[in-house]
N, C-alpha and C positions, 0 to 999 in steps of 0.2 A: 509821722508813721509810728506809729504805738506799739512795742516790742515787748510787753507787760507780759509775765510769762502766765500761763494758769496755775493754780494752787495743785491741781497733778502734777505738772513740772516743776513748781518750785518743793513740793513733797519730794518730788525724785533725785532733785537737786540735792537737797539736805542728805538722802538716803545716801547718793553716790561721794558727797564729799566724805560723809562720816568712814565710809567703808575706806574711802583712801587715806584718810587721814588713823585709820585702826590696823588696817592691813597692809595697806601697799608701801607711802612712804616708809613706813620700820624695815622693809624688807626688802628694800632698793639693794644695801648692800650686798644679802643674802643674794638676789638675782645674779650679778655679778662675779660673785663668790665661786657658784654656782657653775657660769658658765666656764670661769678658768681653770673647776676643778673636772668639766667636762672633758676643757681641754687638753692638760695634762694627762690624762688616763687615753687619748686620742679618740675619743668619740666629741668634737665640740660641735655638731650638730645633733647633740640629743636637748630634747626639752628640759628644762628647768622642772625640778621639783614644786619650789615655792608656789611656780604662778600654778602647775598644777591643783595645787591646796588649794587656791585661794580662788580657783575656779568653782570647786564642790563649794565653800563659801557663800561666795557669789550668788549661784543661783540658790542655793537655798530662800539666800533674802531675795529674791526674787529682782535680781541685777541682771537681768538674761536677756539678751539679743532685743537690746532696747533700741536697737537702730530703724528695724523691720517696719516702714510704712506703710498702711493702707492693705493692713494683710493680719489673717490672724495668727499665726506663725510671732507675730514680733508685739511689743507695748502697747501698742496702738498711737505711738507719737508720729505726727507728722515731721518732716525734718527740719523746720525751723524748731518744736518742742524738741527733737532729740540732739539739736546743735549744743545748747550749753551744755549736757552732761556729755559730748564727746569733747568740748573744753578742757571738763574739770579730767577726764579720764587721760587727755593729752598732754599732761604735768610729768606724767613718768611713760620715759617712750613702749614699752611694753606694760602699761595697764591695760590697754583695750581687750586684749585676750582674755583679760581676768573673767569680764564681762561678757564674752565672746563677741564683741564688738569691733576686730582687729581687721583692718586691709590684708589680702584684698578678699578674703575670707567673707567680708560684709557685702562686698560689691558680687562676688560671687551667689552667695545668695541670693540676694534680692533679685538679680538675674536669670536664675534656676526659676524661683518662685514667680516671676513676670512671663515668663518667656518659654516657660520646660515645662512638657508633656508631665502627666500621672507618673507614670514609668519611671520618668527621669527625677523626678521629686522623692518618688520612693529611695530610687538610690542613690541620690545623692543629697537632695536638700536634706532631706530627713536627719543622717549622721551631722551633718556641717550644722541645724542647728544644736544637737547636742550636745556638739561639741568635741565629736568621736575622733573626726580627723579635718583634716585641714587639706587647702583649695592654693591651684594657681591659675593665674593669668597670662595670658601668653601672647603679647600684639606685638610690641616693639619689635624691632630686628637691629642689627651689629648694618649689615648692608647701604641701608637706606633712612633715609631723614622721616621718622616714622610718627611723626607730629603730625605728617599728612597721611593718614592711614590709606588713600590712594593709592602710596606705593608701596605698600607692602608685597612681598614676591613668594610667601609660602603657601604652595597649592597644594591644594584641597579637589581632589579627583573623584569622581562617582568610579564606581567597577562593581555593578551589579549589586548588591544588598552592603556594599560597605563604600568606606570613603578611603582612599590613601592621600596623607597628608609627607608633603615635605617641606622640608625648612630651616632656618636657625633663626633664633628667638635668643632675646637677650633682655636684661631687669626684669626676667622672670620672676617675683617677687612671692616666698612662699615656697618654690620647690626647691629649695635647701632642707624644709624639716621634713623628716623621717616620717612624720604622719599627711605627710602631703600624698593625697587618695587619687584627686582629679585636676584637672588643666583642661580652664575654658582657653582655645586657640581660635585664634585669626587668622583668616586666610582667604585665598581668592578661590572662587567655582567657577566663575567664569569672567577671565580677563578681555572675554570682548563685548559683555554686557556695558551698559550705560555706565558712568564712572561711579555714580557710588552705590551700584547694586551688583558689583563683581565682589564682593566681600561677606564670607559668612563666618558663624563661630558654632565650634563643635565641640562636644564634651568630649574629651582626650584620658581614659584610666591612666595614672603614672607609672604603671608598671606595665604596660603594651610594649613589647616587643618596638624596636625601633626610635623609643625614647631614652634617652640620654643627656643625662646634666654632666656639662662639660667642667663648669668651674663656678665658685663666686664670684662675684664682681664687687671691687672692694671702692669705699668711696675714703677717700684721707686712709687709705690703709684698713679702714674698718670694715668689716666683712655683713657686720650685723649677723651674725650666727646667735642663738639656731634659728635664725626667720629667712633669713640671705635673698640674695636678689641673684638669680641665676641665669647663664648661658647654656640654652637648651638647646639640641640636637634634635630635629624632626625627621628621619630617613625611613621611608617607604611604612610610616604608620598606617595600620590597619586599623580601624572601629567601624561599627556598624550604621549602616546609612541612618538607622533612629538616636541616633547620638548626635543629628544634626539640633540647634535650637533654632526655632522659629519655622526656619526653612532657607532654602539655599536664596542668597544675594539680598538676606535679613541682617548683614554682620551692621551694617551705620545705624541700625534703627534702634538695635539693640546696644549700642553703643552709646547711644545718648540717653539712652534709659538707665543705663550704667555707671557712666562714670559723673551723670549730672550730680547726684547724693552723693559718691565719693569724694567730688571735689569740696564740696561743704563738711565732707566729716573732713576731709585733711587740714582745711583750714582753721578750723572751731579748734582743732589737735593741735596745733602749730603754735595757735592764739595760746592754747593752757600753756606751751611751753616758755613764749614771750611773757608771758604775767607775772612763770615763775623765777625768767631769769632776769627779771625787775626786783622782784622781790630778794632774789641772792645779791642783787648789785644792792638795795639796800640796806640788806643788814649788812654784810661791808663798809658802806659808808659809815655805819654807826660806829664798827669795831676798829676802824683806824683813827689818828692823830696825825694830825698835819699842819707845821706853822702857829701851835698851841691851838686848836680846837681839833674836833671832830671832823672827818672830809666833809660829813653831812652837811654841817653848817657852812661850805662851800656854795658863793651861789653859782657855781658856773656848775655844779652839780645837779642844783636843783633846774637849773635849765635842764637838765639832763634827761633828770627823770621826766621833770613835764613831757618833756615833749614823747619820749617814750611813752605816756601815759595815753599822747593825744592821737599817734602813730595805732595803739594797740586801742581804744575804743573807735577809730576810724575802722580798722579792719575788722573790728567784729560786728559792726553798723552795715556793713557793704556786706561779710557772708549773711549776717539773718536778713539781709534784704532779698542776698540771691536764695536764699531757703523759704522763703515765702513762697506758696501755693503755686499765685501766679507764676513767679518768677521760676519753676522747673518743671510747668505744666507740658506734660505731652500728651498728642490729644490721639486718640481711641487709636489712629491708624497709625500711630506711634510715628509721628514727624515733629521735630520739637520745633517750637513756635520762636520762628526768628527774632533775632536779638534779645531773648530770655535770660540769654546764658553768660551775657554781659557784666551786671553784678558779680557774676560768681568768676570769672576773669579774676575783674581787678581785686578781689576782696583776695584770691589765691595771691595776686602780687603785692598785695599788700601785708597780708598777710607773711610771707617769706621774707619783704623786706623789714619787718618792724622785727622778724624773731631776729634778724642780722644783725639789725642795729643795738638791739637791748644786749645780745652777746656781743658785741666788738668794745660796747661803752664797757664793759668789766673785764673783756679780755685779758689783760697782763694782770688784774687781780685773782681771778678767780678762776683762769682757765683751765685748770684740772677740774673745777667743779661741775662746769657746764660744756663742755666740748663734748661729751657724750649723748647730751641733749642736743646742741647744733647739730652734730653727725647724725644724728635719729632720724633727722629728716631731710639729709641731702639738703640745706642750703650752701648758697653760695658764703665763703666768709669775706665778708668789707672789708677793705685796708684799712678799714677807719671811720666811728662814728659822724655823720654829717651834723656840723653842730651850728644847725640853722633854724633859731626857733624866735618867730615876732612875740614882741608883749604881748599881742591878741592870742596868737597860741599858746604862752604860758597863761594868760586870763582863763582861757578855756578849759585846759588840765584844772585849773583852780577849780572851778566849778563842777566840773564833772565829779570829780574826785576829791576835793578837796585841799589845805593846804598839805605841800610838799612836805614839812614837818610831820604833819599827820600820817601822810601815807607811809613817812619810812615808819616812825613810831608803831605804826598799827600792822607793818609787814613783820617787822622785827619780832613781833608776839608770837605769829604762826610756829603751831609747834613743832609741824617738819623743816622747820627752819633751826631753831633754838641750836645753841648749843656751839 
């Protein structure tokens, strides 16, 4: 299977590294800076300045909602092309915004633009891709085991030209910032329709009478402010019965149209953070002494990295497999074609587990450096790298990548690394 990118993708490639490596890594700090000088003054969910900048930036060079498949609206990449630049852009957990390329902002879109009326594209896709204001999603609930979207329990009632929704929603993700405009919500119309066409989604304004964001919801303490993941309050919401998308007991159809591209942008994001927390476990190695040499020249080290190496080109082999045409094709009547979405499963758990293991293997070294990249994306933390790797899999890393000497030497260069 031949994964050879085209010369527009690999141009966009060069285009997106250059920009992170000019603008974004210098200004990690500044982000940061940023957010605690929010907090002090008590506003910590106001936007950052920085990423503001470097948004106007962005599109200028024409960095802009390169996500948008099969739509003129976005680059015209399909989402195996726009996998590797949500890669490079998933190195720093808040670059995607730069680009406006950020969950669930991306998934929201492309959802509006699939699924939403003239009407509804005017007022809301239009802003979202400008980048004017920002989107939430609204499925999961606190109540019930909401993996199975089945049982979700916030209803969504007809009364004549409107809809009244009730509810509570939780990992709202997005209505923490102050520019969060709208809220796709999940809900039932009719709980005694067939079981997966009691579920529809409705465009929700965030300032409708009857919504209310209760609290963040913090993961290791971390709030993720200003993006946060919120516990929303749905009580006798009012919107207009054209603020339905698709149509009532359309919510699973739309759903697979939805979060099939999300879950390959999250994993491609996940991957850029695994690469780069190889790359900080390397130069580490370099910069210590142990036993009179360098840890580097450790070889139970260099197991190390192999196998991280073999873990992180395994998981980005299974997402561009699930990003292939075939593999998220849903067909006209919007029913996605069984066992498609398999690939993109296991490349998500693969995916999760390789960024675990690459931060556990440097843990006690470097764990100030990287636990704010772990936390970015809700993994789980391992007690402990599994440090189970045959000849055959260090042969392999060899080949792929080359010698382990080499790779740290040639990581060590990188010049948001340096220093």
């Amino acid at each position: 299977m031949d994964f050879a990118f085209t010369p527009k993708v690999q141009a966009l490639q060069r285009r997106v590294d250059d920009f992170m490596q000019q603008h974004v890594f210098p200004n990690e700090q500044r982000f940061y800076d940023e957010v605690e000088e929010n907090t002090r003054r008590g506003a910590r969910w106001t936007p950052t300045r920085i990423v503001e900048e470097l948004k106007v930036k962005a599109k200028a060079e024409g960095l802009w909602n390169l996500f948008l498949p099969d739509s003129d609206c976005g680059a015209g990449l399909k989402n195996i092309e726009y996998a590797p630049l949500a890669e490079l852009m998933g190195r720093v957990p808040w670059a995607s915004e730069v680009f406006n390329c950020n969950a669930p902002d991306t998934g929201n879109m492309e959802t509006i633009e699939r699924y939403g009326t003239p009407a509804q594209k005017r007022q809301w896709l239009e802003p979202l891709l400008a980048g004017d204001i920002r989107s939430a999603f609204a499925m999961t609930e606190p109540a019930v085991a909401s993996s199975d979207a089945t049982n979700i329990l916030t209803s969504i009632v007809r009364d004549g030209d409107h809809y009244v929704i009730n509810g509570r929603k939780w990992w709202t993700s997005g209505a923490g910032d102050p520019r969060c405009k709208v809220y796709i919500v999940m809900g039932k119309t009719d709980p005694e329709a067939p079981k997966h066409s009691q579920q529809s989604m409705i465009l929700v304004p965030a300032d409708t009478p009857g919504v209310t964001v209760l609290r963040p919801l913090n993961v290791f303490g971390y709030d993720d402010a200003p993006h946060g993941h919120m516990e929303v309050l749905l009580e006798n919401v009012r919107v207009p019965a054209a603020n339905m998308l698709l149509g009532e007991g359309r919510g699973f159809e739309i759903a697979q149209g939805r979060l099939g591209p999300g879950r390959i942008h999250h994993c491609m994001r996940i991957i850029g953070q695994a690469e780069r927390a190889l790359e900080l476990m390397c130069k580490r190695l370099q910069s210590r002494v142990a036993f009179g040499k360098p840890v580097s020249e450790q070889t139970v080290w260099h197991e190390r990295i192999a196998e991280s190496r073999c873990m992180i080109e395994q998981a980005r082999l299974l997402t561009l497999k699930a990003a292939r045409p075939a593999a998220l094709w849903v067909s006209p009547a919007r029913k996605a074609v069984p066992g498609t979405m398999l690939p993109a499963v296991a490349a998500r758990h693969w995916s999760r587990e390789l960024a675990g293991m690459a931060y556990a293997s440097v843990a006690v070294a470097v764990l100030s450096a990287i636990c704010g990249l772990l936390l970015s994306y809700h993994l789980d933390l391992p007690s402990g790298p599994a440090i189970v790797l045959t000849a055959g899999g260090f042969w392999a890393a060899s080949v792929v990548a080359g010698p382990v000497d080499g790779l740290i030497a040639r990581w060590w260069r990188r010049p948001h690394l340096a220093g």
